[in-house]
Structure formats: structure tokens, C-alpha cells
N, C-alpha and C positions, 0 to 999 in steps of 0.2 A: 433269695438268690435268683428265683426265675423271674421278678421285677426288674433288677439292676440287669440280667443276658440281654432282657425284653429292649429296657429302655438303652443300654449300650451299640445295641443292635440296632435302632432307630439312628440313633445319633452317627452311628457310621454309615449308614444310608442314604442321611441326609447330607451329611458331608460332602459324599460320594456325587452325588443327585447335583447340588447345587450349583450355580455355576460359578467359575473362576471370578475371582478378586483382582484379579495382578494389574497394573496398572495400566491407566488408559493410554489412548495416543498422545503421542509429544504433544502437544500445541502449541504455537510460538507465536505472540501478538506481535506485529508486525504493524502498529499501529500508536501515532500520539495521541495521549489526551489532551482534550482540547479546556484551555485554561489562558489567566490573562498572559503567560505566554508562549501560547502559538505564534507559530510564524506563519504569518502574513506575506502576500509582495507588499513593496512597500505605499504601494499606494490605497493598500485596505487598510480599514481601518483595524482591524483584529475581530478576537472572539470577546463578545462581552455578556456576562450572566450576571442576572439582577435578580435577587431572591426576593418573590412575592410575599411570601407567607414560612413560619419556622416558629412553632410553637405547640403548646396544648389550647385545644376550641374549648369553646363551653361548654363541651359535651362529655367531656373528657379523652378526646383521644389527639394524639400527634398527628400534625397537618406541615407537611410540609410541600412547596411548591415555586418552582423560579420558570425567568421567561432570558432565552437566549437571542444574542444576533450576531446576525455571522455571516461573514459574505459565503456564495458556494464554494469558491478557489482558497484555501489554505488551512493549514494542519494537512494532516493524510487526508488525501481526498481524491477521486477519480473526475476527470474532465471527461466530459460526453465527446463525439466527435460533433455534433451540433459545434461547439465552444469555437471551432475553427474552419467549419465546412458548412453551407448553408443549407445543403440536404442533407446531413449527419444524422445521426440518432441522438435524441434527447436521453437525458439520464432512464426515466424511464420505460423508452423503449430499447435500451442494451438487452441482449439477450442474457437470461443467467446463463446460459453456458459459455458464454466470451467470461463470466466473472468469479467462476468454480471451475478446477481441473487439473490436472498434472501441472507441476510449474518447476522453475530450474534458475538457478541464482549464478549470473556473470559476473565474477569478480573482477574487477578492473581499480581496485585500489592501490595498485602501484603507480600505475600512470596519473591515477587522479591526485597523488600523495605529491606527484612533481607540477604540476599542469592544473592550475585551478582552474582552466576553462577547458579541461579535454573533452574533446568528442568522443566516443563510445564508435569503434568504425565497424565494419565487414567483417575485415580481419582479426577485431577482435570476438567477434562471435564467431567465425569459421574455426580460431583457435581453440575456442572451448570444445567445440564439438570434436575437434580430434582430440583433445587433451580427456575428453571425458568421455568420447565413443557412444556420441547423443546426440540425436537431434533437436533444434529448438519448434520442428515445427509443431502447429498446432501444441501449442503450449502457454501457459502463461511465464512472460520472461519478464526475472528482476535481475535490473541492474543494479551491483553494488560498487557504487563508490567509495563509501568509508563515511560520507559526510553528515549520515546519522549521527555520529558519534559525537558531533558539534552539537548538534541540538539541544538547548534553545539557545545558544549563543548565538544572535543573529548577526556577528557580524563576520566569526568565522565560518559560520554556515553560510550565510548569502554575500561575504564580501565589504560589507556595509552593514552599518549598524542605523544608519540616515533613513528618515521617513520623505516620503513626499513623492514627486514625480521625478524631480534631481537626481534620486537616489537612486533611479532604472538605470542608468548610464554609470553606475558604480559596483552595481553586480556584477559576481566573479564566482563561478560555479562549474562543474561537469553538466555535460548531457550528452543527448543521442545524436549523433549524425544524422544529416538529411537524408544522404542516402541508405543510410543504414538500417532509418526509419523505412523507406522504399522497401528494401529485401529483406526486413524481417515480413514485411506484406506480401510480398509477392512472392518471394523464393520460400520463405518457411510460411507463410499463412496462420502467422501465430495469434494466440486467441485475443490476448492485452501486452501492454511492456506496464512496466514499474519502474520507478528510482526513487532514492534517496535521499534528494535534492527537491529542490521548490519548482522543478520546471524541464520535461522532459526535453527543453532546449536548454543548451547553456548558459551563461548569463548575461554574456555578450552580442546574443540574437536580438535581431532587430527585426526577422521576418518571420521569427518561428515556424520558420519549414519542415521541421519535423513533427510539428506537433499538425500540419498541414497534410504531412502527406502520409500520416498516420489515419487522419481524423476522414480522409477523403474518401480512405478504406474502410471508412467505419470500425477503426480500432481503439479501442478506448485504453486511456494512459493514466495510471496511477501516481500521482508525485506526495512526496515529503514522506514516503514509505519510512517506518522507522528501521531501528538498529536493523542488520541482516546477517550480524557479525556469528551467529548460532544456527545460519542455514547451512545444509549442507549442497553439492553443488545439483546435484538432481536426490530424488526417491521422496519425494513430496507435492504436499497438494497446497492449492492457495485458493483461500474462501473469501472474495472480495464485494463487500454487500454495502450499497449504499444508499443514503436516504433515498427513497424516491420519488424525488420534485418530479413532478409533472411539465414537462417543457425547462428541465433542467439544462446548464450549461455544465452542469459540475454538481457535486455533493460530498460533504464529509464522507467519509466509507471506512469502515472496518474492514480492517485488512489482520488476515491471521493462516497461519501455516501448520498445515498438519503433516509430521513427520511418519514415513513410513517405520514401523516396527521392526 
């Protein structure tokens, strides 16, 4: 009997002692895989994986190994400000604190559900911030369009399903306003933007001035972000890590969001 008190006694101690189980933080990948179909602009050629090796060696053990190519610009992927400004920061000079930190998700899927080529304005970020009683600055901010939810269908997604140089003059998509691109820099000084879309200009641009007058700021722009349909509008973090080319213009990136508790 004084074994079983003994060893009962233990076991409730340990219990007691140990640390909690209960589950981890949300995480929400925020991010496509990259496969033969990624979407591309249309004048890349894609993602293409060639497997080296997939077998057992003469040694006995499993070997496997492939080799990728892949332009920097497409699937989820963050553009440097380099990509549009000639003193920008290369991919690997972003600071990690422009690509971890508080982050907050602008629904704009009404407008973009009418308006294949809307802009993303002022107004509509001034709106969230009363509607949500938040500021966006110094934040990382996603725009959501809805237009994840096409992916990979590239022609609902990008307007066109046409490959080539012809095919730029047939994209039809959301993005950022110029100036909107301006005052999220200057008036909120936010750390990155996001979207959904193939191109934080919309599809229709021919000067890419937001991606200009972002990139001048040295604010670096996430695009083809995936689904965001599960974010909530603030109480989250966004972890945006990407390859680090040296004298990058861009790089795939893993984009994923950690939900507050």
C-alpha cells in the first residue's frame, strides 16, 4: 500500500510540475506551393523541377534529389525595392524587421468582386481604421481581394489565360493605388503591403507607379499571397522569409500568419 501512496504521489506531481499541452498558435500559411502550376506573368516561363536522382544506391539506402528553375517574380514571392528603384535594397539587404511583425488584413472583396481592375485607395484604408479602431502604421498590411481563391486558374486569376508578351495587354486584376502606395509610406510608415494578386499594381498598369513609389521608400511588396479568406482583420503576426539571393530583385517567400490566442 505504501508503494502505490508513493508512486500515486509521484504521478500527481508530475502531472502538476509538467508543462501544459493545449494547443499551439493558430498558423495560417499564407502561401502557394510552388508546382507546374504556379502562376507566372505571362512572359515567364514558370516553375520547372527536374528530378536528379529517386531511388535505392548501392549502398542501401534511399537517395533522393531534383534541381529547380524558376524565375525570382512568381508564385508567392516578395519584390525587393531594387526590382523598381535603382538604390532600393536587394532581397538580401530587407531588413527582418520590415518581414516579421504585427500585420492586419484590408478586405476590399466587395469592390474587387465588381471592378476587375480596382484600385485599393486612401479611402479605403482610412475606412478600415475607423471601422476597426486601428491603425495600419508601422505594420505589415494585406490586401485582400478574394482573387486567391481563383488560383491556379490563370485566367480567372490574371484575366488571361494567353502566354507571351501579347498577353500583358490582356491582364485584368486589383491592385494598389499610386497614391495610396504614397500614404501608406509616408502617413502610416508601414513596415511591407501584401496582396493576393500577381502584381501590387493592377493589370492595367503600364507605369507601375505603385510598385515605384513604394520600392523608392524601400518598402518591400509581397504578391500572389495566398487564400486570406481565414485572417482575421487585426490580432496577428506575419512571418515573411525569403530565399536570400544576394543582389535579388525578388525571391519566392514563405508567407504564414500567426494568429493571436
Amino acid at each position: 500500500m505504501r508503494v502505490v501512496t508513493i508512486a500515486f504521489a509521484l504521478a500527481l506531481s508530475v502531472t502538476t510540475l509538467a508543462p501544459s499541452h493545449a494547443a499551439g498558435p493558430n498558423v495560417i500559411d499564407l502561401t502557394h506551393a510552388f508546382d507546374a502550376e504556379t502562376v507566372y506573368w505571362p512572359t515567364e516561363p514558370g516553375f520547372d523541377l527536374k528530378k536528379l536522382s529517386a531511388g535505392f544506391t548501392d549502398r542501401g539506402y534511399f537517395y533522393a534529389a531534383s534541381r529547380y528553375d524558376a524565375p525570382e517574380h512568381g508564385g508567392t514571392h516578395i519584390d525587393a525595392p531594387y526590382h523598381f528603384a535603382e538604390h532600393g535594397q536587394t532581397v538580401e539587404q530587407i531588413p527582418l524587421d520590415r518581414l516579421v511583425g504585427e500585420a492586419v488584413c484590408v478586405d476590399v472583396t466587395t469592390p474587387c468582386s465588381v471592378d476587375r481592375d480596382y484600385l485599393v485607395t486612401i479611402d479605403d484604408l482610412k475606412q478600415w481604421e475607423l471601422a476597426n479602431n486601428a491603425s495600419l502604421a508601422e505594420k505589415i498590411v494585406l490586401l485582400r481581394t478574394g482573387y486567391a481563391e481563383h488560383w491556379p486558374d490563370r485566367k480567372k486569376y490574371l484575366g488571361t489565360d494567353e502566354m507571351g508578351p501579347a498577353a500583358v495587354d490582356k491582364l485584368h486584376f486589383p491592385g494598389l493605388d499610386p497614391a495610396a502606395a504614397s500614404w501608406l509610406c509616408s502617413a502610416r510608415r508601414i513596415k511591407a503591403v501584401g496582396i493576393d494578386t500577381a502584381s501590387i499594381d493592377n493589370g492595367p498598369s503600364r507605369q507601375f507607379q505603385s510598385h515605384v513609389n513604394l520600392f523608392e521608400r524601400n518598402t518591400p511588396a509581397l504578391e500572389n499571397v495566398a487564400s486570406m479568406k481565414d485572417l482575421p482583420a487585426t490580432g496577428f503576426r506575419v512571418y515573411a522569409l525569403p530565399m536570400k539571393i544576394t543582389g535579388g530583385t525578388g525571391a519566392p517567400c514563405r508567407v504564414v500568419a500567426e494568429l493571436e490566442n
